[in-house]
N, C-alpha and C positions, 0 to 999 in steps of 0.2 A: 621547549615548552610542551605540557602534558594538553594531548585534545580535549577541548569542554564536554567531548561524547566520549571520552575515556574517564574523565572527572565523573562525568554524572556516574556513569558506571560503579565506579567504585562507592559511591554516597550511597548508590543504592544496594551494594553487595553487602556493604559494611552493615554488620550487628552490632549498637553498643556495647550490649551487655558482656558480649563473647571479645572483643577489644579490649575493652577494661577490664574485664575477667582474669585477661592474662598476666595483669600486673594487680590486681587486688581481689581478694576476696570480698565477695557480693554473697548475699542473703538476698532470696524473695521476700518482698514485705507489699502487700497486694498486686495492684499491675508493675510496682517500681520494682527494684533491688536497692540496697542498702549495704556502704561497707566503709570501712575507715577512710577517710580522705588522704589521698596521696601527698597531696599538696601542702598541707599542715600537719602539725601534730596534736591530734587530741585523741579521747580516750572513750567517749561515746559518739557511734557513728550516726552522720551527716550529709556523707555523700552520697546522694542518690542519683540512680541510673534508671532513664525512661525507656524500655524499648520499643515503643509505643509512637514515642517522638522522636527515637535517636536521639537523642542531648544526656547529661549529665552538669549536675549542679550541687555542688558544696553550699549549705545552710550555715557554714562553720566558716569558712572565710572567701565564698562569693565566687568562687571560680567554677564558670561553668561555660561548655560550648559542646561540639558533638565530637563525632570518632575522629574525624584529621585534628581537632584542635587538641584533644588529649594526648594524640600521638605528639604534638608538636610542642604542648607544653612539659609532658613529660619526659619525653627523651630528647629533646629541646633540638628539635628536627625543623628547617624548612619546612615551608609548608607543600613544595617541592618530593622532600623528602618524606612529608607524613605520606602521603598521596600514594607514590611508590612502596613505602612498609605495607599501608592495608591494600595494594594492588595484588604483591607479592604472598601478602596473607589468603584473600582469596583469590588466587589463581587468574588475577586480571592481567591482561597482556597491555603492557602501558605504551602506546603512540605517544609519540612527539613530535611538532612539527621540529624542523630546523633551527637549531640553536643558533646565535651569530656569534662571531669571532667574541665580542668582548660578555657575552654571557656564559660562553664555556671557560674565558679567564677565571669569571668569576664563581666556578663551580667548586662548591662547599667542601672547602680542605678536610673536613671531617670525613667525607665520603670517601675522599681519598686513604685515609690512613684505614677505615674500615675495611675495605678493598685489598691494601696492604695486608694486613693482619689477615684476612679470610685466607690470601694466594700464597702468605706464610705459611700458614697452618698446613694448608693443602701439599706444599711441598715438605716437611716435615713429617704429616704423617706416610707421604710416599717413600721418604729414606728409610722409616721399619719396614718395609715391606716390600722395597724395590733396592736398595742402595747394602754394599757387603758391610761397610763399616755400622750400619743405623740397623741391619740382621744380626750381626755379629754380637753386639754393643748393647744395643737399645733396644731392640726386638727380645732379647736374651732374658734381660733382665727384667723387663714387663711379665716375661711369662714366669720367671721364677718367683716371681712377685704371684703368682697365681692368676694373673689377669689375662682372660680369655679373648681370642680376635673379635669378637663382637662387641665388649667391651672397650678394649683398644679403639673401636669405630668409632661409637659412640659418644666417647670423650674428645674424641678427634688426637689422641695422645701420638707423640711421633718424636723424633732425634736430630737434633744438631749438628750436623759432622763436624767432627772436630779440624777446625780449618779457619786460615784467620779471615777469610773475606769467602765464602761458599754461597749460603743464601742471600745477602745484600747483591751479591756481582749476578745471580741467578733473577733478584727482582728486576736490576739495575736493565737485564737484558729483556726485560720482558716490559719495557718502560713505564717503572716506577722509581719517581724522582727520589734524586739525594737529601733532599729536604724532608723529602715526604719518610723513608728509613731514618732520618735522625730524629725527627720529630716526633715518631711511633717508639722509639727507644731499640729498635731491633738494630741500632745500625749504630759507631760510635764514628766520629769523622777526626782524624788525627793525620797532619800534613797532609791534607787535601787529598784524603783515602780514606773509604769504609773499613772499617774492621766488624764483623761481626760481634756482638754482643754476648749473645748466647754460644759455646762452644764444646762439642763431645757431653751435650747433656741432655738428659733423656725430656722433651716439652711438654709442660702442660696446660693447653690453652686457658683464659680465663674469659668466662662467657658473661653480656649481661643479658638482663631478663628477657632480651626479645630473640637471645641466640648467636650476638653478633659477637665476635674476636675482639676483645680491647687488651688483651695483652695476654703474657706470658711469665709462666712460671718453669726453673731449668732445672733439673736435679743433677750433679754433675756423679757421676759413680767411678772415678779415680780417686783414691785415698788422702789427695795432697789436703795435707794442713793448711796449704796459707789460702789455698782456696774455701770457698763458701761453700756451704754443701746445697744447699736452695738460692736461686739466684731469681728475682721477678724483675719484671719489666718496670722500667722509671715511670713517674706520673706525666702524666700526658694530657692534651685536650680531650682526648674520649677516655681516660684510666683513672680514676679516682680512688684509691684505693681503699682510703676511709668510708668509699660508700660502695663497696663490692664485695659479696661474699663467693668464695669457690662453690659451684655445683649448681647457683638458685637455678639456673636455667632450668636444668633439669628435675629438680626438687617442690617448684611449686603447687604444679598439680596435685605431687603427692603430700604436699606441707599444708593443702587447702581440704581434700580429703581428710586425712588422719588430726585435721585442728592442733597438729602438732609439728616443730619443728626442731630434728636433730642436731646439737652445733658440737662440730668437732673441730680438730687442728688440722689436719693435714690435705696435701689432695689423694691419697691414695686412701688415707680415713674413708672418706667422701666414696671414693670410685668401688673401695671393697663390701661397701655397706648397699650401694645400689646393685654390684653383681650380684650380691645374697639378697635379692628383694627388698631390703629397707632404702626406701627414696626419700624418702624425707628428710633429708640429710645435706647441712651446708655445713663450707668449714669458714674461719677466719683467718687463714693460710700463715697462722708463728705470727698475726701481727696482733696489737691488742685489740678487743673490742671495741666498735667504737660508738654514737648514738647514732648515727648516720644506718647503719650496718643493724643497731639493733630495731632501725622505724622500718625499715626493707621488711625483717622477717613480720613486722608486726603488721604487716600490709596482708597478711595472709594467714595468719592467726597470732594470738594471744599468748599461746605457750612456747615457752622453751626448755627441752631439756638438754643437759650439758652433760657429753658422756666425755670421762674423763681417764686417764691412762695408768690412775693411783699414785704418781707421782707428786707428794706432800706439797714439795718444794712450788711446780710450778701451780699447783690448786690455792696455794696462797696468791700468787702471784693473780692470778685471774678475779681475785676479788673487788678487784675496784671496775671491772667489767660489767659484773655481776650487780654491783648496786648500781651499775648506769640502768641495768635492764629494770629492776625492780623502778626506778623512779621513773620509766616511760610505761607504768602499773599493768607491767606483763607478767604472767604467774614463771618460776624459776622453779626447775629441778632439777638434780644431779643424780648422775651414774658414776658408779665406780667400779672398775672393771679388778678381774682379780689381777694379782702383782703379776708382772711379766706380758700381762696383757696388754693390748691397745684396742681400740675399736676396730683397725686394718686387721689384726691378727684375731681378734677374734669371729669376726665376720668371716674368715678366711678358712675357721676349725671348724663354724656351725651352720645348723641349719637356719632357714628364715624364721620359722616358728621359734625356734632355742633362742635367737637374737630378739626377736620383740618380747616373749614372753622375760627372760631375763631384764629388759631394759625395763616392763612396767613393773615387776616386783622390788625389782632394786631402789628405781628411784623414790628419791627424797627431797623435800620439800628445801630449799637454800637456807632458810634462818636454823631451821631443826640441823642440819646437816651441817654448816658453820661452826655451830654452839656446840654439837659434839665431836667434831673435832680438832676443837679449840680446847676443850677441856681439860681433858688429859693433862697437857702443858702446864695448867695453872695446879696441878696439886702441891698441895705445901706452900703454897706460894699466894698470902691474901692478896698482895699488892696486883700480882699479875691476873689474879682471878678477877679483882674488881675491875682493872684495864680491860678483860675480856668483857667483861657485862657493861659497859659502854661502848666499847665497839658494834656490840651486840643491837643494841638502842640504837646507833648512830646508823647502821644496816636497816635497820625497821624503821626508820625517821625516813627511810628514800619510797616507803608504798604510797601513793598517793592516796588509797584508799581507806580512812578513820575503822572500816570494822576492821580488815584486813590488818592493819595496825595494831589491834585491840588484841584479834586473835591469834597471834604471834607473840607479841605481851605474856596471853595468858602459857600460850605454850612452852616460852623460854623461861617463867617462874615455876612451870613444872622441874625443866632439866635442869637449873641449874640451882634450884630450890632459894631463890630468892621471894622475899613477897611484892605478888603481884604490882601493887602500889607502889612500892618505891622502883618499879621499871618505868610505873606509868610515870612518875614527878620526872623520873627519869628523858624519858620520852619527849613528856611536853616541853620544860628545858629545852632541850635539843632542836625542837621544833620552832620556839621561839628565837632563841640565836640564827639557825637557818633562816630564819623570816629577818631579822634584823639584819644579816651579812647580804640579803638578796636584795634589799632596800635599800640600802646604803654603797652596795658596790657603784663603781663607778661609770658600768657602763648605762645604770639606770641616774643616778646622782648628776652626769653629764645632760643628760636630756635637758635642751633648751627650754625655759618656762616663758609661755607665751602671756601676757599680761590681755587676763578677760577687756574687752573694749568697752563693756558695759560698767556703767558707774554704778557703785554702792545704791542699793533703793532703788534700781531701774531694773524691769525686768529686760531678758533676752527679747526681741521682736521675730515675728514672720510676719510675712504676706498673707491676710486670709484669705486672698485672690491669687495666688501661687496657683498657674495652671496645668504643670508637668503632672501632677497625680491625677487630675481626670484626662490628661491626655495620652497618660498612661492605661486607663480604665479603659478608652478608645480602643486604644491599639490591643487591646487583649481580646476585646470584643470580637474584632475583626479576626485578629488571630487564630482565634481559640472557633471562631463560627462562621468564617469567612466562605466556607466553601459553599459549592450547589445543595451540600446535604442541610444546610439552614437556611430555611426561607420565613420571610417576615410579611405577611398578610394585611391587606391595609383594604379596608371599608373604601367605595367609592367618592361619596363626599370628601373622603381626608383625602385619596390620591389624584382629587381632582380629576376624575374620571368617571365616565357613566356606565351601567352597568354591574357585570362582575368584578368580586375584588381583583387588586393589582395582586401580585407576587411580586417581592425582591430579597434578593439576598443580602443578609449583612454589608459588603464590602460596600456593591454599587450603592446604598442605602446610603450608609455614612460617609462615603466620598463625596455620594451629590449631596447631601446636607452640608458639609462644611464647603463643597466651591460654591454652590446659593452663595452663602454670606458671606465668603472669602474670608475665613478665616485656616490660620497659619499657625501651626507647629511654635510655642518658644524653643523649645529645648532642639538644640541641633540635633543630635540624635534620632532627637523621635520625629523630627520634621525629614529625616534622612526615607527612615522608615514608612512616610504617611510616603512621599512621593516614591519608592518603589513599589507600595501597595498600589497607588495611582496609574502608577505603569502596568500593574498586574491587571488593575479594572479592562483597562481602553483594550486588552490584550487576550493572554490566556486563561483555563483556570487556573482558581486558586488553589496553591498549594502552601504548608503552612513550611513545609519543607526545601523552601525555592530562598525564604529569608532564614532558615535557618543554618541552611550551609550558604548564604549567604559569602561571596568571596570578601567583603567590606568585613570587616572582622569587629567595629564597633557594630554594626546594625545585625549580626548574627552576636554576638555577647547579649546585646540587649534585647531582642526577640526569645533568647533562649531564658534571661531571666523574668521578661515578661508572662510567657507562660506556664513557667513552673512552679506550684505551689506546694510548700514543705508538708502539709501536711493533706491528706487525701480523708474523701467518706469512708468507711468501714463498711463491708457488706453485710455484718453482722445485721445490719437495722433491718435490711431489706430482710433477711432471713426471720427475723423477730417480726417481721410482719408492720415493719416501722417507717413508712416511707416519705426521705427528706426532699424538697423538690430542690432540685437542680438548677443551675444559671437556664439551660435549653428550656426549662420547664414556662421559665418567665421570660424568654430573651425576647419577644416584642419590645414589651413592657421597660426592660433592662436596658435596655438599645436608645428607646426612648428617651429614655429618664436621664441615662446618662450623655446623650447628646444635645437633649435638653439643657443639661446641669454644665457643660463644656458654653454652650451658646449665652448661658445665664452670666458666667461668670466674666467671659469677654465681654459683654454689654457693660458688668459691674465697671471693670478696667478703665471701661472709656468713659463710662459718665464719671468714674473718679479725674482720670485727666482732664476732662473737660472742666468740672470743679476748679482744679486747680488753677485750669488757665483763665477762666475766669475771676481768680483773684488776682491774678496779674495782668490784668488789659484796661487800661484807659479808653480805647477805642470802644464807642458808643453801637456805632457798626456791630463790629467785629461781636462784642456781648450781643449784642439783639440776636445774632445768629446762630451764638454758643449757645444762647438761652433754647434757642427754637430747636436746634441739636438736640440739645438735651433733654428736651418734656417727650419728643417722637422719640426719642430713643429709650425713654422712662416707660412709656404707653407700651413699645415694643415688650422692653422687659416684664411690664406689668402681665403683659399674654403669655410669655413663655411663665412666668411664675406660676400663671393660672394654669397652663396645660402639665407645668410640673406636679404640682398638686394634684390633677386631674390622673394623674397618669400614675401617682404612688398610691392613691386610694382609690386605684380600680377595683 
């Protein structure tokens, strides 16, 4: 177990902004940031990051907590394990007491294959450069390949000896279990013996975005046909392959920088474009596109361009890629490199200025770029010309965006000289069947239909005495003002006191107001929350950042959404000379009112139950004493009404 003074440690070292920064692009947007949500897919950004409060909160679909819980929900980590990532991030040295026998059992087999996979790598890159077969072999041909020792590091690239058990018998010695090689795919298990996997081919790690080893890719460089010439690692617990792109590790910085993102095929594509200066650069390693792969780049910009090797053949093939990209409404353009080239070999002839400047003149926009050349194909031939002008439509039906739509429209009745309108009838059509095949499929047609409980002619009911929303009002109070820097001023007569005014501060204020009248929390949650505040009273100060990292992971969720509000003041006004007053400006007053407005509605409650049970008692008694309940407890309410009032038209 991690020390609670090595936990705090970390809570306090951790920056959100610079956490989440590493896996999404963030925009300043006054004290917050702002940037696509990892966790959904949408197309105007939602998720905002406080580094103010440490937390983070999606407006888009509700998921919010601080730097461990993002670690933990996004790379779907232990909490264990988030702890140790941002330890490791900043340079914390993590204590542990003494694990016991059945919690190092149950130590997170993930960890283990990660571990695996890093002490592979490590011994693979040491056969280039320490081993005569991995010099000879592998080391040879990286460098004929142009790729320089620094480069070679970088990527952590290295060699397989060609041997049928060499690295599995090498981990096996250094004790990592036989489970643990089969399960990572490095290892195949055939009459109760390892065989290595990968063999005599040159490796290329494959990295996810925080760095770590999830698998491998093998180039083998013997000529045999019946072998594979690229061999990657099996899917796995930690290898997803549909949601991995070669290179991002490396690439995001420069993908968030340049608002651009290179997608190539291969990994030396990839590794020859960063030794020439261009980083921005992922590949999809020969497998198809997929949306998984295309929400990853979109986490970090908007654009993609596709440099492509001029090969006709597989640029058709890539099209149904390419409208995955265009319907998650990311802008698409293509490079076409000249014949004979690829993006390795040509990274490999020119300079970095020759490589960008070339990539921005060349590229083209996808639908423009499609439409011509597809064209060609169709002369002479009305039938096929028209099949291309609906394909064409059927490509622009996947933008999500109505101009972007429109102006592509008009630009394909330029090239291919149809009138504009009959693309658009064109269009809408298309758009309409899409809507009727998305309605009708079965995965939406299957969805059980709940029969409303409410009868024809009756409206829906609530509670107008529901008391979670002002005990949520409560708790923000507190939250948002609880410390020593808000103090709440109260006249002598009101604090019962002679002389000078009282001082208090928010917290102790509203704590002793609700145990006076003993009143209680409905909502579990927030009754969780009033009593750790309770503890925070009788004890230390307040801090807002004690519930927010919170180890109870419901009372830090809902701490974190209590205080966060989607949308902020502008300082424009104050600039305009415009000034809005503030919750602080009124919090006496606000404090008041709504602890008042908490105390008003629990009295409503009771005199309702009381009601009630008065229509059900025969006992003569019993009524005489409900009755007399209920007039003292009328009177009561009647004074909290008046100081409510009292207290909104101050």
């Amino acid at each position: 177990m991690i020390k609670p003074d090595t936990i705090q440690s970390i809570f306090e070292a951790s920056r959100i902004e610079e956490v989440i920064g590493d896996f999404v692009s963030l925009k300043k947007r006054g004290a917050n940031y702002l940037g696509l949500c990892p966790f959904h897919n949408e197309k105007t950004p939602s998720f905002s990051v406080s580094p103010s409060k440490g937390i983070y909160k999606c407006f888009g679909c509700g998921k919010a907590g601080n730097s461990v819980n993002f670690i933990m929900e996004h790379e779907h980590y232990s909490y264990p394990e988030a702890l140790k990532w941002l330890a490791k991030k900043y340079n914390i040295e993590v204590e542990e007491e003494q694990m016991t026998e059945e919690m190092q059992q149950e130590f997170d087999e993930r960890e283990s294959m990660f571990a695996l996979n890093s002490f592979v790598s490590k011994y693979f890159n040491e056969n280039l450069f320490e081993n005569s077969e991995g010099k000879s072999v592998g080391l040879s041909y990286l460098k004929e390949r142009g790729f320089l020792e620094s480069t070679i590091k970088k990527f952590e690239l290295g060699y397989a000896i060609d041997n049928w058990n060499d690295y599995s018998a090498h981990a096996e010695k250094n004790g990592y279990k036989k489970d643990v090689i089969v399960k990572t795919g490095l290892g195949i298990e055939k009459d109760d013996r390892l065989i290595d996997r990968f063999r005599g081919r040159v490796m290329f790690p494959i990295h996810n975005l925080t760095g770590k080893v999830i698998g491998f890719g093998g180039r083998i460089l013997s000529s045999t046909k019946t072998t594979a010439k690229y061999l990657n690692s099996p899917e796995s617990e930690i290898y997803l392959k549909s949601k991995v792109l070669y290179g991002i590790y490396f690439a995001r910085t420069a993908i968030v920088k340049q608002d651009n993102c290179y997608l190539v095929e291969g990994y030396t594509d990839v590794i020859s474009m960063h030794q020439n200066g261009v980083e921005n650069v992922v590949a999809s390693s020969g497998t198809s596109l997929t949306v998984d792969q295309i929400k990853l780049i979109k986490r970090f910009t908007p654009n993609i361009t596709i440099l492509y090797d001029g090969d006709p053949a597989g640029i058709k093939a890539s099209f149904r890629g390419i409208d995955l990209i265009l319907a998650q409404g990311m802008n698409v353009k293509i490079v076409l490199f000249p014949e004979g080239e690829d993006p390795d070999s040509f990274a490999q002839s020119h300079r970095t200025s020759e490589i960008t400047e070339y990539i921005t003149t060349q590229a083209k926009d996808f639908i423009s770029f499609k439409t011509n050349l597809l064209l060609d194909e169709t002369k002479g031939d009305p039938s096929a010309r028209a099949k291309l002008i609906k394909e064409i439509v059927q490509t622009i039906s996947h933008i999500p965006d109505g101009i972007g739509r429109t102006v592509f429209i008009q630009e394909c009745s330029t090239i291919m000289n149809v009138p504009e309108q009959t693309l658009m009838n064109q269009l809408n059509k298309v758009l309409r069947d899409n809507y009727r095949n998305k309605t009708s499929s079965p995965e939406i047609r299957d969805i059980p239909f709940e029969e409303p409980k409410v009868r024809r002619g009756e409206q829906l009911r609530f509670d107008p005495l529901e008391l979670k929303p002002l005990e949520n009002e409560v708790l923000k109070l507190i939250l948002n003002h609880g410390s020593s820097n808000f103090v709440l001023e109260f006249d002598p007569e009101i604090s019962g006191e002679q002389g000078e005014e009282e001082e208090l501060n928010v917290l102790d204020f509203v704590i002793d107001e609700l145990n006076n009248d003993n009143i209680e929390f409905t909502d579990e949650v927030n009754n969780k929350i009033i009593n750790e505040l309770k503890k925070i009273k009788s004890g230390a100060e307040f801090k807002q950042s004690d519930l927010i990292n919170n180890s109870d992971p419901e009372i830090s969720k809902a701490v974190i959404n209590l205080i966060t509000d989607q949308y902020e003041l502008s300082q424009n006004w104050e600039k305009n000379k415009i000034f809005v007053k503030k919750s602080e400006d009124l919090l006496k007053d606000y404090v008041m009112s709504t602890v008042l407005s908490l105390k008003s509605k629990h009295l409503a409650r009771r005199l309702r139950n009381i009601s009630e049970e008065m229509k059900n008692t025969n006992d003569e008694a019993e009524l005489s004493l409900m009755q007399m309940e209920y007039h003292e407890l009328k009177k009561i309410s009647a004074l909290i009404d008046n100081e409510l009032e009292r207290t909104f038209n101050h």
